[in-house]
C-alpha positions in Angstrom: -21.4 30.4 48.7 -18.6 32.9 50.1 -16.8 32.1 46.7 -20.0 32.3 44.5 -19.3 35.0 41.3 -23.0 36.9 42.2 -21.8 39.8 45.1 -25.7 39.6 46.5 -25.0 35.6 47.2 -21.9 36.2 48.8 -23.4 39.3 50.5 -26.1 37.3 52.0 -23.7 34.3 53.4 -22.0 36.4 55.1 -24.8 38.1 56.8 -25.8 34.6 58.1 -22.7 33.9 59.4 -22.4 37.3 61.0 -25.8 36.4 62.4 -25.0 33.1 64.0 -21.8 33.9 65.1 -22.8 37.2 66.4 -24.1 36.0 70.0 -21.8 35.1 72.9 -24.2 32.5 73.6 -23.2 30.2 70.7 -20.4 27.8 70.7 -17.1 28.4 69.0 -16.5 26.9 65.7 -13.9 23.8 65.8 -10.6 25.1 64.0 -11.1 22.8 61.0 -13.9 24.4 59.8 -13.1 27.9 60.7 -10.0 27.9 58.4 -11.7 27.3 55.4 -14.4 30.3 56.0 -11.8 32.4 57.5 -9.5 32.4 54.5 -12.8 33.0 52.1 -13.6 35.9 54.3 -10.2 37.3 54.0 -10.6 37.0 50.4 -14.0 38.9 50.0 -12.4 41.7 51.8 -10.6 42.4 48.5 -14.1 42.3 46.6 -15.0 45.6 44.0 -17.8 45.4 46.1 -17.7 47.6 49.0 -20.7 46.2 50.8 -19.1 42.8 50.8 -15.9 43.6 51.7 -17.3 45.3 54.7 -19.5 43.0 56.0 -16.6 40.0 55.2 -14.5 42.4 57.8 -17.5 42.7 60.5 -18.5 38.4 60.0 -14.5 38.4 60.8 -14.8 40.1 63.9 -18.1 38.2 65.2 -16.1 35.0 63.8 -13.3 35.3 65.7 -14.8 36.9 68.5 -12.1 39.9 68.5 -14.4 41.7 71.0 -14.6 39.5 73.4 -10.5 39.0 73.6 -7.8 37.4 71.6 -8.8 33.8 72.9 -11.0 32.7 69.8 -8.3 34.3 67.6 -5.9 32.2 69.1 
């Protein structure tokens, strides 16, 4: 879905996975599967789109957990 041609589809993954990854409370992502949403992130945040490529950058940041240090980006 983070790959679909329709913006509002891709818009609307993301914002799930925002969601979901957005509490501290739920359990990192094994590596495996985090490279393969990771690297469609990084690619929405080069969408015409500005609404996706802005929530792609803040679904990165709850992803990763950037606020909460560099050990999930690690």
């Amino acid at each position: 879905c983070l790959q679909n041609q329709s913006s509002d589809i891709r818009l609307v993954t993301e914002r799930v996975l925002w969601w979901v990854c957005k509490e501290a409370e739920t359990p990192a992502l094994e590596p495996s599967l985090v490279k393969p949403v990771i690297k469609a992130l990084l690619d929405n945040t080069k969408d015409k789109n500005t609404s996706v490529r802005a929530q792609s950058e803040h679904t990165l940041v709850s992803l990763l957990r950037l606020r909460q240090g560099e050990d999930g980006m690690q």
